[in-house]
C-alpha positions as CSV (number, residue, x, y, z in Angstrom):
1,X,0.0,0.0,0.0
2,X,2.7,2.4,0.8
3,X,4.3,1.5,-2.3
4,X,0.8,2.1,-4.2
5,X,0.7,5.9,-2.5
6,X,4.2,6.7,-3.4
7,X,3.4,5.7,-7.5
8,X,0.3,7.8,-6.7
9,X,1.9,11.0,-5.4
10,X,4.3,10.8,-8.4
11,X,1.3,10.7,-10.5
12,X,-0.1,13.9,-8.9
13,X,2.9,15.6,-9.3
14,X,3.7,14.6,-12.7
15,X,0.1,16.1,-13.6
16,X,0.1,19.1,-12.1
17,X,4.3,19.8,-13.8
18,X,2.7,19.0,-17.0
19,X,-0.4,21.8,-16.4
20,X,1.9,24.6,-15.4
21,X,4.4,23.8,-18.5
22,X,2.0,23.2,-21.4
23,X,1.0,26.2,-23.8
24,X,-1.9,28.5,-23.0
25,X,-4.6,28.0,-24.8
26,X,-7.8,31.0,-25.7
27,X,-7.2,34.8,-26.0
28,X,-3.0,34.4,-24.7
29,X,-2.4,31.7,-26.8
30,X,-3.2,33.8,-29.7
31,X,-1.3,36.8,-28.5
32,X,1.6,34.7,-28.0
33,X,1.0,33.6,-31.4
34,X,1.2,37.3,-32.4
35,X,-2.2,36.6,-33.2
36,X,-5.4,37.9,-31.4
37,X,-9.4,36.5,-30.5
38,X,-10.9,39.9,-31.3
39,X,-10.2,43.3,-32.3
40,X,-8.0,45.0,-31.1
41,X,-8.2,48.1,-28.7
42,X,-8.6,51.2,-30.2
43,X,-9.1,50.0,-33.8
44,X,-11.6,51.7,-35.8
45,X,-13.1,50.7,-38.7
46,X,-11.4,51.6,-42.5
47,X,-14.6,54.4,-44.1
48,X,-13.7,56.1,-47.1
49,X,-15.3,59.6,-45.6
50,X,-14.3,59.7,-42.5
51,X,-11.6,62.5,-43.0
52,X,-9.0,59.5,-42.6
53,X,-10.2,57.4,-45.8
54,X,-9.9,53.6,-46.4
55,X,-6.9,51.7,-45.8
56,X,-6.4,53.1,-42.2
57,X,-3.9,50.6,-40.6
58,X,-4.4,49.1,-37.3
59,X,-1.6,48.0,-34.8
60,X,0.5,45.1,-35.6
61,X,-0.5,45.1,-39.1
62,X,1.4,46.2,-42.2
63,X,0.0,49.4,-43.5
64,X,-1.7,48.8,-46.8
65,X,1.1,51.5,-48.5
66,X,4.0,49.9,-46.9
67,X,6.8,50.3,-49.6
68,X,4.9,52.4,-52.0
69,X,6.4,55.8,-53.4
70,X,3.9,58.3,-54.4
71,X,5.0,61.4,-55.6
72,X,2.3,64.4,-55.5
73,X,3.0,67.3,-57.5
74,X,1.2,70.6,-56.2
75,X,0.7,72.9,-59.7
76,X,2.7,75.9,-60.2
77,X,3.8,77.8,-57.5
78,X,2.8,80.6,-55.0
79,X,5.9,82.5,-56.0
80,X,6.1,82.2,-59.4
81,X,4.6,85.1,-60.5
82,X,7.7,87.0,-58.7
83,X,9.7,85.3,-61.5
84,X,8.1,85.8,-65.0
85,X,11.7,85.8,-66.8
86,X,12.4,82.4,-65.1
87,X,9.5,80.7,-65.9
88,X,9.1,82.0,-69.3
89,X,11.9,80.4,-70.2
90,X,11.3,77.7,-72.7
91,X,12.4,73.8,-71.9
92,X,11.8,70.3,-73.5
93,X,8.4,68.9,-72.7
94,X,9.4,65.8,-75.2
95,X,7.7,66.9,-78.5
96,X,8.2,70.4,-78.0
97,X,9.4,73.3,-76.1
98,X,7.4,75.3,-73.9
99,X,7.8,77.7,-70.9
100,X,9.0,76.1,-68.0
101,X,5.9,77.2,-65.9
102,X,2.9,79.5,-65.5
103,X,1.6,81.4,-62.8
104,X,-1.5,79.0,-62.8
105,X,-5.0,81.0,-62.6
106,X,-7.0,81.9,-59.4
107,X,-10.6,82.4,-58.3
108,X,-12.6,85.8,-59.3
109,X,-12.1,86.9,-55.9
110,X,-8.1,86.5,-56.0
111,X,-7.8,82.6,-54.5
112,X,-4.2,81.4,-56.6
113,X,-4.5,77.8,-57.7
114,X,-0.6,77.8,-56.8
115,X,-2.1,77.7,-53.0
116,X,-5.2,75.6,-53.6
117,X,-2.8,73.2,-55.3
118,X,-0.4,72.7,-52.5
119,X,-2.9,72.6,-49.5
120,X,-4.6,69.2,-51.0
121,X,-1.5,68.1,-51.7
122,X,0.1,68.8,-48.1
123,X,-3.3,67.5,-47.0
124,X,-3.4,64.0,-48.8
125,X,0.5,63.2,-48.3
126,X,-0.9,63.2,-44.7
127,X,-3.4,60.8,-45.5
128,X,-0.9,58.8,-47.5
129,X,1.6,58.6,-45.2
130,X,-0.6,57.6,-42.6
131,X,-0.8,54.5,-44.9
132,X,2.7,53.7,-45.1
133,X,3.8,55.3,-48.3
134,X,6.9,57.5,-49.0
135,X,5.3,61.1,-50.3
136,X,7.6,62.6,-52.2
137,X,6.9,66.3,-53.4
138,X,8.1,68.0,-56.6
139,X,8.1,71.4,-54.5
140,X,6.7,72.4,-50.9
141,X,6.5,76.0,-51.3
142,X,10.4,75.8,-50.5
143,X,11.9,77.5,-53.9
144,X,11.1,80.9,-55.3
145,X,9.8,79.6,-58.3
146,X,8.7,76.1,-60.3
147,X,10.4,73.9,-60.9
148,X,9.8,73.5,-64.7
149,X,7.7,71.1,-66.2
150,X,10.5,68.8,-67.3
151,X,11.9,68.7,-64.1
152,X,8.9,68.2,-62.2
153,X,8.6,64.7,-64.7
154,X,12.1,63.8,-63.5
155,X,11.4,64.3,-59.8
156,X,8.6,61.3,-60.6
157,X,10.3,59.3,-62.6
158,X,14.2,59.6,-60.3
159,X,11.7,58.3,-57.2
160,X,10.6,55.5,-59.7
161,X,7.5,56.5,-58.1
162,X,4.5,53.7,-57.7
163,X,2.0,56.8,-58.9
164,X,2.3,60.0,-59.3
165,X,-0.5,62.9,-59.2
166,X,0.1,66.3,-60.5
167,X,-3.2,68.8,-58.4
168,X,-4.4,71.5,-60.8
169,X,-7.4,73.3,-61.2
170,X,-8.8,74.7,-64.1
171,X,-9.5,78.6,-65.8
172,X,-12.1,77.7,-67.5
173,X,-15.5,80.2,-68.2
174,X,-17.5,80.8,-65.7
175,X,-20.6,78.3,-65.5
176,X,-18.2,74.9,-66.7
177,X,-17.6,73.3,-63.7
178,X,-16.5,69.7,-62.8
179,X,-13.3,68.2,-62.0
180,X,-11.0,65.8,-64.8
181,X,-8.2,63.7,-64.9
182,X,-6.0,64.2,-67.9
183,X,-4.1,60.9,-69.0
184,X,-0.6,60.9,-70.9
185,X,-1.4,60.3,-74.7
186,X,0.6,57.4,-76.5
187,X,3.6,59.2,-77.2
188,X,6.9,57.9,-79.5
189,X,8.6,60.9,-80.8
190,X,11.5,63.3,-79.6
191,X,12.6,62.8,-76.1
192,X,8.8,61.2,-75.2
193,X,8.1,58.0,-74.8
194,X,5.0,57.0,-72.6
195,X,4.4,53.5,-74.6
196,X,5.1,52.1,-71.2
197,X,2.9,53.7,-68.7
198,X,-0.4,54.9,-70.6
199,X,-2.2,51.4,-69.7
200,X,-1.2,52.0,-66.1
201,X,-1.7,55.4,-66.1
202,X,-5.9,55.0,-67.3
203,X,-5.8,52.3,-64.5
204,X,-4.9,55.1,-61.6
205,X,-6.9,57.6,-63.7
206,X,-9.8,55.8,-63.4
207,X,-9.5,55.1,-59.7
208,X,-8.7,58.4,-59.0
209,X,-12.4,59.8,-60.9
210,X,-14.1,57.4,-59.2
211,X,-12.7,57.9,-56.0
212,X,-12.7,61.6,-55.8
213,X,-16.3,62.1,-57.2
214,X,-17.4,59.9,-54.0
215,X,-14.9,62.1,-51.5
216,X,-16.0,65.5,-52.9
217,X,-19.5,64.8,-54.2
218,X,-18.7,66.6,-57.6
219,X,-19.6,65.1,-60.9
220,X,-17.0,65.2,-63.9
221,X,-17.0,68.3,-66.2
222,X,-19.4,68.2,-68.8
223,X,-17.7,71.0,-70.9
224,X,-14.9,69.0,-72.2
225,X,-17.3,66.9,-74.0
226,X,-19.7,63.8,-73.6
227,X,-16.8,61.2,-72.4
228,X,-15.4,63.5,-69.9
229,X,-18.7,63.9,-68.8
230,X,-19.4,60.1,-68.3
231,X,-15.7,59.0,-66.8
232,X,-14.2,61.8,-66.1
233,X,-11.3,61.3,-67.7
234,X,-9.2,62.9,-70.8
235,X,-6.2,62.4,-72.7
236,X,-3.5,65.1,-74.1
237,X,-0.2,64.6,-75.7
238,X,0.5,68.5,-75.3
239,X,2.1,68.7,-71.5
240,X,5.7,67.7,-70.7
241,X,4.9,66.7,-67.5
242,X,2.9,63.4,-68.8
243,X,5.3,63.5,-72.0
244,X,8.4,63.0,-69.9
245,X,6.9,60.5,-67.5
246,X,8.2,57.1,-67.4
247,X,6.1,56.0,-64.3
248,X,2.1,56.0,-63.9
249,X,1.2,59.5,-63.6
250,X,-2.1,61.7,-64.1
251,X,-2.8,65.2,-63.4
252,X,-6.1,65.8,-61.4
253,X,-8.3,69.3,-62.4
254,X,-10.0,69.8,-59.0
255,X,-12.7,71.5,-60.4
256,X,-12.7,75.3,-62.4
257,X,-11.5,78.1,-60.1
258,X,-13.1,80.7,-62.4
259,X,-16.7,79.5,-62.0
260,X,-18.7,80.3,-58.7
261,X,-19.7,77.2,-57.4
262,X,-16.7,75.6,-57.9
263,X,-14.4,78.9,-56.4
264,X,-16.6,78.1,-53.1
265,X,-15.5,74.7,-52.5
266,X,-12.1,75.2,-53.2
267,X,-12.0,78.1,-50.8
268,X,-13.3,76.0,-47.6
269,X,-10.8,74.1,-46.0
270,X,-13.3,71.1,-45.3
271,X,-13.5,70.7,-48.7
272,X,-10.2,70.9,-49.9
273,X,-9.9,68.1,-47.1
274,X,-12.2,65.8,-49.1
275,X,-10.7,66.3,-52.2
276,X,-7.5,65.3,-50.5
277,X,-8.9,62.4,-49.5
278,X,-9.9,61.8,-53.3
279,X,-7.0,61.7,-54.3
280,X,-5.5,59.5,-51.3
281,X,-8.0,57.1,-52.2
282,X,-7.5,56.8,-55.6
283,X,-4.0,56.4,-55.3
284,X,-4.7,53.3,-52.5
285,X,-7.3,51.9,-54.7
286,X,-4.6,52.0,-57.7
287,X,-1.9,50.7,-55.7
288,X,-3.8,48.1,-54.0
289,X,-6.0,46.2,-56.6
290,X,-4.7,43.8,-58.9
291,X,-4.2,45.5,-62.4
């Protein structure tokens, strides 16, 4: 019997050495797994509108831009009209030569694209880096003027830049409103060649339309013609900055700063934080879906 006890008491102790050694199982099991039963604390839910847009991150999860380079060029420039001589100058803009730069065109009341320009850009690299990408910026109001066209196309393409979105807005009459993207025409000739990126290039163009008429609420200009009107979308072969290009690019028309209804929204900040977040989540919805 004594013996019997003793084997017993081994047993027990055996039992209870094997309990306090074996994995955890439930909630810490998972987090020691790196894993976790629920969501976690303080994650919120990714909603294109919530003035952080789609793709938010959550902790201990790879942002959904991690390793993308987007380059975001802000039109013109505040200062350039200090500097008519230096942007006047002309420069290659791959099938042609043109002025480096303009002075961009403003509201009726005095608001400079060259500003509305580089607030949605300042305000959607925000968003964008929030989502792991590398903003690059072809100017941040840090040089007295530019830089020229065919520079700002090198800035995108030395990156090697994922995307790259050049923020405009348009002069056109009062009464044509709408916003645009213009795509790089299929260009072989002189220094251009933009065989390479047009196909990619519609692909972010369209996900940018789509994506900034649901931030903004704006429909696509209807002055341009019936199949700007319907996809927002154009195509020129006359600029250097998509001539040059040898990565995706686009350039964005915001809307037309000349007409009324248009020069409102691009005067209140709120808005121009919508159509930043247009722009950030076209360039996620690019990046992130299959081609």
């Amino acid at each position: 019997m004594a013996v019997l006890a003793g084997l017993a008491g081994l047993c027990l102790a055996g039992a209870l050495a094997w309990t306090s050694l074996r994995p955890d199982t439930g909630r810490d099991a998972g987090r020691a797994a790196g894993t976790s039963a629920g969501p976690e604390a303080g994650a919120s839910p990714a909603r294109s509108g919530d003035g952080r847009g789609e793709g938010r991150d959550r902790p201990g999860k790879r942002a959904p831009l991690h390793g993308a380079v987007v380059v975001l060029d802000p039109g013109h420039n505040p200062t350039n009209r200090e500097h008519p001589r230096a942007i006047a100058r002309q420069v290659d803009a791959g099938t042609h030569r043109k002025a480096c730069d303009t002075t961009g065109t403003a509201t009726n009341s005095g608001y400079p694209e060259a500003e509305f320009t580089l607030d949605v850009a300042r305000r959607a690299r925000a968003l964008l880096e929030d989502r792991g990408a590398t903003v690059v910026f072809t100017q941040d109001g840090d040089r007295p003027h530019g830089p020229c066209v065919d520079e700002r196309a090198r800035i995108g393409n030395a990156a090697k830049a994922d995307a790259v979105v050049s923020v405009h807005a348009d002069g056109a009459g009062e009464g044509q409103r709408g916003f645009h993207v213009i795509l790089p025409a299929e260009v072989h000739a002189g220094t251009a060649d933009t065989r390479a990126v047009t196909a990619p290039s519609r692909r972010l163009g369209e996900h940018l339309a789509d994506r900034f008429a649901a931030a903004t609420g704006t429909r696509p200009a209807a002055y341009l013609g019936p199949d700007t009107a319907d996809t927002g979308l154009t195509v020129r072969d006359d600029l250097g900055g998509l001539n040059l290009t040898t990565v995706p690019k686009v350039f964005l028309e915001c809307g037309n700063m000349r007409d009324a209804r248009d020069a409102a929204r691009f005067t209140d900040p709120a808005w121009r934080q919508r159509a930043a977040l247009g722009v950030a989540d076209g360039v996620t919805a690019f990046l992130t879906t299959p081609g």
